[in-house]
N, C-alpha and C positions, 0 to 999 in steps of 0.2 A: 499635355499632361507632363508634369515636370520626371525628371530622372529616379529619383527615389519611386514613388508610385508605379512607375514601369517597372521598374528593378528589383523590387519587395523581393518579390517570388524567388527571385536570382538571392539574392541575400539567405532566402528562409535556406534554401538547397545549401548553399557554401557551408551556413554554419552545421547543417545535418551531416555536411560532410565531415566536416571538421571534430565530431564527436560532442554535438552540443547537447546538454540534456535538457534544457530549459534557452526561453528566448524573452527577452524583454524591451519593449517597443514603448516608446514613453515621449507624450510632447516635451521639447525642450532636450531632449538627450539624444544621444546618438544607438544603436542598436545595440544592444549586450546580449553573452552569453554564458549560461553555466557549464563550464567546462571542467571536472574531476573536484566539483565542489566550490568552485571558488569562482565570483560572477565577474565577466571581465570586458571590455571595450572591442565592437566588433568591427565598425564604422568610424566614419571620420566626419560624418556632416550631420548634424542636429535635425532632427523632425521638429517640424513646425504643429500646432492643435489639426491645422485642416489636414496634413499629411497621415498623421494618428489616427485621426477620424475616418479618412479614405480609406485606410488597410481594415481599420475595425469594421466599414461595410461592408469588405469583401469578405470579410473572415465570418459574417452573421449569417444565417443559413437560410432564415425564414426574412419572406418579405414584410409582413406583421410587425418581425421584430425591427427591421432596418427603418423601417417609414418610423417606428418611434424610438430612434436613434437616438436621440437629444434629451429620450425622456430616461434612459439608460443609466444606471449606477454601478449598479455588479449584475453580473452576465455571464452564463457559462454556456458552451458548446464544444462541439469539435470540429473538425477540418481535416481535409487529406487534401495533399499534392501528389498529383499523378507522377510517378515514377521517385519519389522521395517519401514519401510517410504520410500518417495520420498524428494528427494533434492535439491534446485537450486546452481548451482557451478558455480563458478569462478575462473579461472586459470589464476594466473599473474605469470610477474619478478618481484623480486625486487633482488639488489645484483646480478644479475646474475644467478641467482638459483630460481627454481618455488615454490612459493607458491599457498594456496590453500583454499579457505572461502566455508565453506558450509551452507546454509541457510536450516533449517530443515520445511519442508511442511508436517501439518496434510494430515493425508489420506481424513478424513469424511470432507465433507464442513462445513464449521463452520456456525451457524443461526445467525441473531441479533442479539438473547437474549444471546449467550452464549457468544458473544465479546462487549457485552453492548450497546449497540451502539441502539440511539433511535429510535422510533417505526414510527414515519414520515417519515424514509428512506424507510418502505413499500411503502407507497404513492408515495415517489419518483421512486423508483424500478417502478412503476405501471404506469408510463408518456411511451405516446406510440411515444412523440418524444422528441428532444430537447438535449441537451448537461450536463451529470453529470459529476465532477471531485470530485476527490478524492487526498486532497493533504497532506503533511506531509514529514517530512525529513526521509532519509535513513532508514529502521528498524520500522518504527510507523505503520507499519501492513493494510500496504495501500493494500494489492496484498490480503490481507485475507479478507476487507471487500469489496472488488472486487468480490469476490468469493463468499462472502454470498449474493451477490444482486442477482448474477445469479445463487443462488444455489434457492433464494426464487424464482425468476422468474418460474425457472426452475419447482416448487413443484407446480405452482398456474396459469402456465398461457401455452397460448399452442403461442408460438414464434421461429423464428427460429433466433438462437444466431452463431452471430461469432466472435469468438477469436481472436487477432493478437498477439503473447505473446512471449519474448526472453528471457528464455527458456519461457514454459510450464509450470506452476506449477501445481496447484490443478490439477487435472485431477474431470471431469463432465459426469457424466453417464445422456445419455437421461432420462425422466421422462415424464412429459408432455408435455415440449419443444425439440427441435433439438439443439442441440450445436454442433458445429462445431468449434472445436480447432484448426488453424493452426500457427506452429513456423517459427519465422523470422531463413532464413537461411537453413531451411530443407523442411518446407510446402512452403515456396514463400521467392523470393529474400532478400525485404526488406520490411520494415514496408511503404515505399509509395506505392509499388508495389500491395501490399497484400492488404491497403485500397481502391486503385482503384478497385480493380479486386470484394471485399466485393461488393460494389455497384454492381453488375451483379448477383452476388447472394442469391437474391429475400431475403436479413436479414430483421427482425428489429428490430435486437438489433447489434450495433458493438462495443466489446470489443478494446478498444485501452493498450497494457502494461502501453505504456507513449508517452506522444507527446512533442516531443524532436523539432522541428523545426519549422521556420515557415509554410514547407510544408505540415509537420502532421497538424498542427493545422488548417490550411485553409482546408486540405480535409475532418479533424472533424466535422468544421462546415459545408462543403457543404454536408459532409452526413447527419447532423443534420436539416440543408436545407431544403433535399429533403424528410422530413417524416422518420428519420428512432432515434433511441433514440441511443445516443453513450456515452460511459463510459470511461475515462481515468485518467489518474494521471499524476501530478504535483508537482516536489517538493519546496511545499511553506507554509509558516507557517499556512498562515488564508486565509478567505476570500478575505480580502482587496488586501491582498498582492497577490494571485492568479489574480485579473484583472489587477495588474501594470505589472505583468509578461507576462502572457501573450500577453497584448498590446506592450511592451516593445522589443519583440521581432521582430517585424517589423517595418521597416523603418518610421522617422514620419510622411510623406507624405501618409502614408496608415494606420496610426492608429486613426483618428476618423471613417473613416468605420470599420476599425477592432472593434470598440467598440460599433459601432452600431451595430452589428453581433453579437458580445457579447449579448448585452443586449436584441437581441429577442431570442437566441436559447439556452441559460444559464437556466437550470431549476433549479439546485442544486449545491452546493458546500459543501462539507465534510473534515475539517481539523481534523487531530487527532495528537494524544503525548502520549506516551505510559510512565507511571508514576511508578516508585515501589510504592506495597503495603504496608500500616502501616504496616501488619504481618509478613513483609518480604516474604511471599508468590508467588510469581510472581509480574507482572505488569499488571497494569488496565489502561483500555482507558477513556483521556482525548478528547472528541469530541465538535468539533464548529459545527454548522451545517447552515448553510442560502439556503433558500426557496426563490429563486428569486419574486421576489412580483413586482406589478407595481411602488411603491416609488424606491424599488431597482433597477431595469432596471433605473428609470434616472440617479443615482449615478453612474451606469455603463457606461454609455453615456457623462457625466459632471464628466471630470476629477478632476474640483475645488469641486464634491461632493464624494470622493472614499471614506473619511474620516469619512462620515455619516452611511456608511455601518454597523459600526459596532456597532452602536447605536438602526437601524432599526432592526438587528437580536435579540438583546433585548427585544425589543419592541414586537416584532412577537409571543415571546415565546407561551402564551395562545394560542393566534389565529391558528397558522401560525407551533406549533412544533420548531422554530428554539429554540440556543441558542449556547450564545456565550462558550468559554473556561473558562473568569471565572466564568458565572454562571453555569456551568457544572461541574468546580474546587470549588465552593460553594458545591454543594452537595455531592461531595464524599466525604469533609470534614465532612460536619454531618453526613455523613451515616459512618463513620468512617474505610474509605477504605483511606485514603491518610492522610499522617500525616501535619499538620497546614504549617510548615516549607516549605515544597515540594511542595504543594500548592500554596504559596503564591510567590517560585521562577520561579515557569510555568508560571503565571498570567500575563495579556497584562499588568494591570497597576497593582504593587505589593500593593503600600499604600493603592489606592482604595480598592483593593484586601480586603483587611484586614478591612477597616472600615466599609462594606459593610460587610463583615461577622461578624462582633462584634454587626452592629445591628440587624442582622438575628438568630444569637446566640438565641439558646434554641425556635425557631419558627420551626422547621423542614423543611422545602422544600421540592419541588419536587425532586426528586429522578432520576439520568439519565439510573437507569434498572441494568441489572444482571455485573457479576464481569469481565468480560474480558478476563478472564483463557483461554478461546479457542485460544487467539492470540500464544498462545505457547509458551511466554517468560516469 
């Protein structure tokens, strides 16, 4: 067995050690890793197709799945190494030859305080019904503050929680609550399958990964519906943009009831942006947050009002805990965790961005909480 195949393992651990948040294994390339954002050269000697394909056996969990290896496109699982972490994998083609993305998963569940992320998401966490999303592009650590809501439930409330997740990431050890983890694929067919059946399962909390259709989303909110609080994610920038989408996804004939669904079973929305730090140190979370309010429900309902959305989440801050991105991108600036530049290229509106912090200059502000290091990247 050549050196590389022996060694994988040794490689996977260096880069864990190293602060890797992401791993990619590719024929024809040499090992890479994502480190504070930026994907970079880990190794020095090329994977060959058969070498790719060896580590993609090891990394498959099911024999079913390994014996039709060859018949393989895209492919999700997970994986743990004993004494270094748990994984989420992806096994594609590209070229004809297997690649291979690994997404590195803290073992401990991460708290709010230690992925920054503000302290009104207790209270939302603490709604015994209603509809939270969590949205953000690819990589902005949706699946981690997933995991801190149910890791707090978990410490503070006595609920019974259920999962639906492709793979499994965090892994949740009972406490005061029940969790019940099950994977699409291996615990129940599919994610429609698995949310029917959650209803019969006396929950009230259901974990959604992500509500990919319109049939996820109607069973979200009839589970929402019927008293029970459900949690999922969406990849979308902000608030506003979260209710065009998912209205957007059904037919127009059924999207002002869709919206009126929205606007009574919507308790929270959570966007995030995962930023480098000034120090170069890792990345820190840029979070939007809206507190569905009664002005908001009608903006949800009045499509000619989506646009006000993001003005009311402003407004709320004092009252209400919300706040938008750039007044959240305002503070990390003085608290001198994000450099001005970075800042001001995340920001909904940049010039505003900027005028708006030149008359805030040397005033301090509020502060959106600790540094965001738990998100792993």
């Amino acid at each position: 067995m050549d050196t590389i195949i022996q060694g994988w393992e040794n490689i996977i651990q260096a880069a864990v050690q190293r602060g890797a948040s992401d791993l990619h294994i590719k024929s024809g390339d040499v090992f890479r890793i994502r480190m504070n954002g930026a994907l970079i050269p880990f190794t020095k000697q090329r994977l060959t197709p058969d070498q790719t394909k060896a580590i993609a056996l090891q990394l498959i969990p099911h024999e079913r799945d390994r014996a039709r290896v060859d018949d393989l496109q895209d492919y999700d699982c997970s994986w743990g190494l004993a004494g270094v972490g748990r994984f989420r994998v992806n096994i594609l083609r590209q070229r004809g030859s297997f690649m291979i993305v690994m997404r590195v998963i803290p073992i401990e569940i991460p708290s709010f305080e230690q992925l920054g992320l503000p302290g009104v998401l207790k209270d939302v966490a603490g709604n015994e019904r209603g509809l939270v999303l969590v949205t953000g592009v690819t990589g902005s650590g949706k699946s981690s503050t997933q995991a801190a809501m149910i890791g707090f439930m978990n410490q503070t409330m006595r609920r019974h929680i259920v999962t639906l997740e492709n793979p499994i990431e965090f892994l949740h050890r009972d406490v005061n609550s029940s969790i019940t983890q099950r994977e699409v694929g291996i615990d129940t067919d599919s994610f429609r399958v698995g949310l029917r059946a959650a209803l019969r399962q006396d929950p009230d909390v259901i974990l959604i990964g992500e509500m990919r259709d319109t049939e996820s989303i109607d069973i979200a909110l009839k589970s929402a519906e019927t008293g029970h609080l459900v949690i999922s994610t969406v990849h979308t920038r902000d608030a506003a943009s979260t209710i065009s989408r998912l209205v957007a996804v059904f037919p127009p004939e059924e999207q002002n009831v869709v919206r009126l669904r929205l606007s009574e079973q919507l308790q929270a929305v959570v966007s995030q942006r995962l930023l480098p730090r000034k120090d170069g140190k890792g990345r820190v979370l840029a979070a939007e947050v809206m507190v569905v309010t009664a002005v908001i429900r009608d903006c949800i309902v009045d499509p000619a009002r989506t646009d006000e959305i993001r003005e009311h989440i402003a407004e709320g801050r004092v009252q209400y805990g919300m706040q938008t991105f750039d007044q959240c991108l305002m503070d990390l600036v003085q608290q001198d965790q994000v450099d001005f530049g970075v800042a001001k290229a995340a920001a909904t509106n940049p010039s505003d961005f900027e005028l708006k912090l030149n008359m805030l200059s040397g005033s301090g502000g509020a502060g959106s909480g600790a540094l965001g290091s738990a998100y792993g990247f």
